[in-house]
Each structure stands twice: as structure tokens, then as C-alpha cells.
py3Dmol code that shows the C-alpha trace and the ligand (Angstrom):
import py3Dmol

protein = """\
ATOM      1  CA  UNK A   1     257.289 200.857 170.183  1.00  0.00           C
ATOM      2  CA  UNK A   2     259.511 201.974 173.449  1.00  0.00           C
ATOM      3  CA  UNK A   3     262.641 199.334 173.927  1.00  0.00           C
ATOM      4  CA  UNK A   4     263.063 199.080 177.807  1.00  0.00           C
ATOM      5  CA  UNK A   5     266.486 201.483 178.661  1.00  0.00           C
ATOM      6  CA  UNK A   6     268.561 200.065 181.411  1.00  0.00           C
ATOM      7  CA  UNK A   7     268.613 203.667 183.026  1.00  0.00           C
ATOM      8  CA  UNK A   8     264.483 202.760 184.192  1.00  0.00           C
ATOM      9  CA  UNK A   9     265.367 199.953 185.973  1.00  0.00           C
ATOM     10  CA  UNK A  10     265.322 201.133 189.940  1.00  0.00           C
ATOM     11  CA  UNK A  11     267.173 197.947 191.246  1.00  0.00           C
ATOM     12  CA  UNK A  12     265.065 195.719 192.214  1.00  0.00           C
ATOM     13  CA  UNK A  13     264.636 192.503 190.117  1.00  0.00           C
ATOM     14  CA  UNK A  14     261.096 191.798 190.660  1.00  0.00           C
ATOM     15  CA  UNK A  15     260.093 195.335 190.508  1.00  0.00           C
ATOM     16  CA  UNK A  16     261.959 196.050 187.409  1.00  0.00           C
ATOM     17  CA  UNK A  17     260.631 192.282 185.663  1.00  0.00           C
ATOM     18  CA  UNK A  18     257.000 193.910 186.114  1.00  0.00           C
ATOM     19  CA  UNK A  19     258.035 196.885 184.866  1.00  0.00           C
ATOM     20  CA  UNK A  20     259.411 195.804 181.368  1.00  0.00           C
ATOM     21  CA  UNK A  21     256.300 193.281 181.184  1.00  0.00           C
ATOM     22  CA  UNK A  22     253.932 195.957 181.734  1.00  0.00           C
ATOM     23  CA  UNK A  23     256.061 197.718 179.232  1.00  0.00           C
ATOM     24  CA  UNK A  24     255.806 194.924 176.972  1.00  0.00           C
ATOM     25  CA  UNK A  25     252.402 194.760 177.318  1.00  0.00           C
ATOM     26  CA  UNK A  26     251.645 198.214 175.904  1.00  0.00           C
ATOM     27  CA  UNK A  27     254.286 197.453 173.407  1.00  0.00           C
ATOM     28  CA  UNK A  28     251.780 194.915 171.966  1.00  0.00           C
ATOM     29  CA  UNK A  29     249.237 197.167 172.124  1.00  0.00           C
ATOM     30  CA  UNK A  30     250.966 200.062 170.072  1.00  0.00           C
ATOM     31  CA  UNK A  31     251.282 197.250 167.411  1.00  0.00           C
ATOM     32  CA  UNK A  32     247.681 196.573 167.507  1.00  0.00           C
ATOM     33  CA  UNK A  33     246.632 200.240 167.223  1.00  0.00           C
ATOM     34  CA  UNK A  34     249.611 200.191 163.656  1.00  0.00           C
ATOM     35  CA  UNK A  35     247.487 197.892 162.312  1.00  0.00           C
ATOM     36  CA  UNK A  36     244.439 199.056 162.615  1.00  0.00           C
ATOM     37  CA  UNK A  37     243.812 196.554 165.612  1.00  0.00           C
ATOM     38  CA  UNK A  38     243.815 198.898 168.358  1.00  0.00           C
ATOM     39  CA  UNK A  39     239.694 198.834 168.639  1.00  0.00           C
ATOM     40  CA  UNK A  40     240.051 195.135 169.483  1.00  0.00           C
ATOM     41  CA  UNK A  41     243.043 195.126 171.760  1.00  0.00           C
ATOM     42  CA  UNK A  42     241.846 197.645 173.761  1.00  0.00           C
ATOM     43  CA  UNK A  43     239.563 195.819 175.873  1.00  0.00           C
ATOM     44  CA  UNK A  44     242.142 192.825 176.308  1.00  0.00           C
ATOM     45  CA  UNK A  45     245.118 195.855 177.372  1.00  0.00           C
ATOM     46  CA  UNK A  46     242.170 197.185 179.999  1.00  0.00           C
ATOM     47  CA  UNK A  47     241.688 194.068 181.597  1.00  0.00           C
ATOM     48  CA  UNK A  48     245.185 193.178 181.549  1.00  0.00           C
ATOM     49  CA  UNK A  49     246.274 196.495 183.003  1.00  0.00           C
ATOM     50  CA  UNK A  50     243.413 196.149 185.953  1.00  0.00           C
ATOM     51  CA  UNK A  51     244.855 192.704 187.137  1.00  0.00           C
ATOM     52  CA  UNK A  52     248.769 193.405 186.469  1.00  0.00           C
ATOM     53  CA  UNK A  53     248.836 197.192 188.366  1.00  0.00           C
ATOM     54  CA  UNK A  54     247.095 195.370 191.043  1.00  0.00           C
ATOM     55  CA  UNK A  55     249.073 192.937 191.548  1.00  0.00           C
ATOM     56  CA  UNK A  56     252.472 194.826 190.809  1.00  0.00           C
ATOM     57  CA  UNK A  57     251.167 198.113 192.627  1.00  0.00           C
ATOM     58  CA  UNK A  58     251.121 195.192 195.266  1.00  0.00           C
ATOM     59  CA  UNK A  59     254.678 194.386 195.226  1.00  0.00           C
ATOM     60  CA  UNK A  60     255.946 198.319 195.170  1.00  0.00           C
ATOM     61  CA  UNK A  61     253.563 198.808 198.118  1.00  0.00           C
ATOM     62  CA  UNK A  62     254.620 195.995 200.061  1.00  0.00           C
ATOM     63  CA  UNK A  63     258.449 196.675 199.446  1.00  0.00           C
ATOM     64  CA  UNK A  64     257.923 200.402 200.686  1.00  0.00           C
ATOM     65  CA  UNK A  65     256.469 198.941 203.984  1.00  0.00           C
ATOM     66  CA  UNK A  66     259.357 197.085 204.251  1.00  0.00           C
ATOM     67  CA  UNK A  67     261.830 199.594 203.739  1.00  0.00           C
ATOM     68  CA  UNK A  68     259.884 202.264 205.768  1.00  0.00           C
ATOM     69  CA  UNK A  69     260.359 204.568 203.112  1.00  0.00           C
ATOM     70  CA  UNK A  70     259.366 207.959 203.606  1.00  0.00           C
ATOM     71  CA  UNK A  71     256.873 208.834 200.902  1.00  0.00           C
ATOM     72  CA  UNK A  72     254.376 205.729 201.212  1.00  0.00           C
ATOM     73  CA  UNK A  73     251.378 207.571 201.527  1.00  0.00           C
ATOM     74  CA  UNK A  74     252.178 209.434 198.297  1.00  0.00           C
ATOM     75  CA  UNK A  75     252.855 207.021 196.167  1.00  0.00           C
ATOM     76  CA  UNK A  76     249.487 204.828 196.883  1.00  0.00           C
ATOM     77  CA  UNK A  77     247.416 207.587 196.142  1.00  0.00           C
ATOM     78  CA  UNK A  78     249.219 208.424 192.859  1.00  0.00           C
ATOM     79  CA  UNK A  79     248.760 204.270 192.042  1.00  0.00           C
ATOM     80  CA  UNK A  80     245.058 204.587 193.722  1.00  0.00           C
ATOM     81  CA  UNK A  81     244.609 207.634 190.953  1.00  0.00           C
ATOM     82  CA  UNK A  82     245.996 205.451 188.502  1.00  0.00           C
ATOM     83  CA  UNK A  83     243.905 202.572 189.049  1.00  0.00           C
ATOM     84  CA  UNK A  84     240.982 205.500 188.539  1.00  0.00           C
ATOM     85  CA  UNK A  85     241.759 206.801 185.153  1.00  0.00           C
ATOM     86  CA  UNK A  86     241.689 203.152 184.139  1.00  0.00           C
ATOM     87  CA  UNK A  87     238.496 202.576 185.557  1.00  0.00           C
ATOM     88  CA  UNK A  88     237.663 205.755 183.987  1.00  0.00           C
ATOM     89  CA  UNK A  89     238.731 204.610 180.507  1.00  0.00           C
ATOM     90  CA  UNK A  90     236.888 201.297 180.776  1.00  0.00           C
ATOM     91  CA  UNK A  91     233.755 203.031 181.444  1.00  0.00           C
ATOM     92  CA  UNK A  92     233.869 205.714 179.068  1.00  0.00           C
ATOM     93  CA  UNK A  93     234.665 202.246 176.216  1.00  0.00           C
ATOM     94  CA  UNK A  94     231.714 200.864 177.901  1.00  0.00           C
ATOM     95  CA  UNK A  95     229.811 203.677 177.398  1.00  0.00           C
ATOM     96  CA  UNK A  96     230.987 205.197 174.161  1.00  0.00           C
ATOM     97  CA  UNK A  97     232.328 202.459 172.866  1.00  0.00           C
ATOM     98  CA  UNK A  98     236.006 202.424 171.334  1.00  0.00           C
ATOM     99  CA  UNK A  99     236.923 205.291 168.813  1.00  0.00           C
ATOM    100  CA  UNK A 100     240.143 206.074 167.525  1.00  0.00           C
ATOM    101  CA  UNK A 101     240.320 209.171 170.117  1.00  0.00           C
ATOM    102  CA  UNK A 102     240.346 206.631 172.988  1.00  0.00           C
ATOM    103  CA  UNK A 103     242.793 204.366 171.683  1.00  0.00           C
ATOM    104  CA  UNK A 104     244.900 207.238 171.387  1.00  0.00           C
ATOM    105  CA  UNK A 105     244.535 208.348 174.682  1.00  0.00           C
ATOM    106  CA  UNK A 106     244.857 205.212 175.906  1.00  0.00           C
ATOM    107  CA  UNK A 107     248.511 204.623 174.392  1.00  0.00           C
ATOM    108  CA  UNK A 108     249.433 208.026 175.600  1.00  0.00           C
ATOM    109  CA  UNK A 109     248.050 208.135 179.020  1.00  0.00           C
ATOM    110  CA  UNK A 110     249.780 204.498 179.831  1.00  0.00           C
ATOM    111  CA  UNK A 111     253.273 205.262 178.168  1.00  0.00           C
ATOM    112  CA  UNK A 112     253.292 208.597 179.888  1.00  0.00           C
ATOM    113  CA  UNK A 113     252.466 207.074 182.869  1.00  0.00           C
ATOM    114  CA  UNK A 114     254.859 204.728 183.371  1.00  0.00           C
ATOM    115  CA  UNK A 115     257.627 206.359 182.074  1.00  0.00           C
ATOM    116  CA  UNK A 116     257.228 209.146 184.341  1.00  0.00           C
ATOM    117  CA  UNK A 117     256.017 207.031 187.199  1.00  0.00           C
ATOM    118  CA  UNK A 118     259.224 204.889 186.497  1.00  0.00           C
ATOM    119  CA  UNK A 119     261.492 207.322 186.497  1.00  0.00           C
ATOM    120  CA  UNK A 120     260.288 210.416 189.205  1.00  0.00           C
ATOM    121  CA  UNK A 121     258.539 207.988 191.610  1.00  0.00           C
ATOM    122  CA  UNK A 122     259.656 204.041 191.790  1.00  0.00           C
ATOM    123  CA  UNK A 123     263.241 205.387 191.097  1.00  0.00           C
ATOM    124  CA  UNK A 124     263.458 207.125 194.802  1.00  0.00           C
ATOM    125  CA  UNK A 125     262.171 203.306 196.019  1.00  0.00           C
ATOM    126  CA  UNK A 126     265.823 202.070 194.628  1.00  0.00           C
ATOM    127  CA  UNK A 127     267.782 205.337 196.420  1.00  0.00           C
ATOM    128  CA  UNK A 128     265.893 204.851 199.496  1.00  0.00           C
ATOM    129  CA  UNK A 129     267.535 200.902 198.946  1.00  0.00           C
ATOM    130  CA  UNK A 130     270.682 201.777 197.827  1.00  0.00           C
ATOM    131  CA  UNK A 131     271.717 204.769 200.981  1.00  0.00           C
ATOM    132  CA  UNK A 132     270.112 202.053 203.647  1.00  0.00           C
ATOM    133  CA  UNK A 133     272.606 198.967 201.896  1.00  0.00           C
ATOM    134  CA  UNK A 134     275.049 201.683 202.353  1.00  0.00           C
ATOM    135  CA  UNK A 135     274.304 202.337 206.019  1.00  0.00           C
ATOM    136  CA  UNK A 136     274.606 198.986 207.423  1.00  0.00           C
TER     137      UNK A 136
END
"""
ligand_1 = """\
1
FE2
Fe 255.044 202.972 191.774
"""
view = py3Dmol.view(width=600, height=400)
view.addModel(protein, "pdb")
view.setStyle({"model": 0}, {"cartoon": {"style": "trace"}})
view.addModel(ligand_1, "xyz")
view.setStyle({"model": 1}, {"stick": {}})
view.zoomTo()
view.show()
């Protein structure tokens, strides 16, 4: 279980509120995989994590636009690659079916993920915001 610091938060309300529900969401899932649940969560946290990074890689995207900020074209492809290893993992569960090995790798892709996403990439979106308030 990983409690949501307030140091990860970039700034931005609605960016941040997706960020501690995807958070939350994986949260749930680590509680799954302690009790033994993990094999049936795992489909549920896929299809969850397909819609939500869609929909929240969305709202990051569309901010950047807005703020002209420098690295767009960076940080899609890193969500685009993303979006592929979790393709990837839904396949290989379709195709393998769910094991312990994926569960694990599952947890520790997505944690590591966002965490580092979090805190290397979306936190330059809330600089970018916070020199440009202090411009005007
Ligand atoms: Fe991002």
C-alpha cells in the first residue's frame, strides 16, 4: 500500500485528483494480490487502467497544449508507450493466462510507473505553470 505524499502533487487539481485515484486504484489492487485475490483483480485493474490513462492521459495532453509547454511531443510518446505495455500485459493474461509472475509484474510495472512518471515528467507540467503565473 503507497499513501499519496503531498510532495507528488504537481499543482493542478484535476491532474493531481486523477493521480491519487489512479493511485488508489492500484492501492486496491495490492490488497487483492495480499489476499490471494490478485488473479481475479487483475483483469478488472486492466480494464480500469485502459479507460482511466485514456481519459486522464487526455487531460495532461490537453493542458500541455494549452500551456505550450515545451516537451509535448515527449511526453505522449512516453503515455503512447505506456498505453503499450498495458496492452502488452492484457495480451500476454489473454494468452497465458494470469500467474503469480504477472501479477507481480503488474503491481511493479504500474507503481513504478507512476511514481516516476509523477514525479520526473507531470512535475515539469506544474513548473512550466508556476514560472508562466510568475511572468504575467
Ligand atoms: Fe503524464
Amino acid at each position: 500500500m503507497i499513501a499519496w505524499k503531498d510532495s507528488y502533487d504537481i499543482g493542478v487539481e484535476k491532474i493531481d485528483c486523477q493521480h491519487r485515484e489512479l493511485l488508489a486504484k492500484l492501492n486496491e489492487f495490492f490488497e487483492a494480490c495480499t489476499k490471494q485475490q490478485g488473479k481475479e483483480k487483475i483483469g478488472e485493474t486492466l480494464k480500469f487502467l485502459k479507460e482511466y490513462t485514456l481519459e486522464h492521459f487526455g487531460s495532461e495532453e490537453q493542458l500541455m497544449k494549452d500551456i505550450d509547454f515545451p516537451e509535448l511531443t515527449e511526453h505522449q510518446k512516453i503515455h503512447a508507450e505506456f498505453v503499450q505495455t498495458v496492452l502488452e500485459l492484457e495480451e500476454t493474461l489473454n494468452t497465458k493466462g494470469v500467474s503469480v509472475l504477472s501479477t507481480i509484474k503488474l503491481n511493479r510495472t504500474l507503481t513504478d510507473w507512476l511514481l516516476n512518471h509523477i514525479n520526473k515528467c507531470d512535475k515539469l507540467i506544474g513548473e512550466c505553470i508556476a514560472k508562466r503565473d510568475k511572468a504575467v
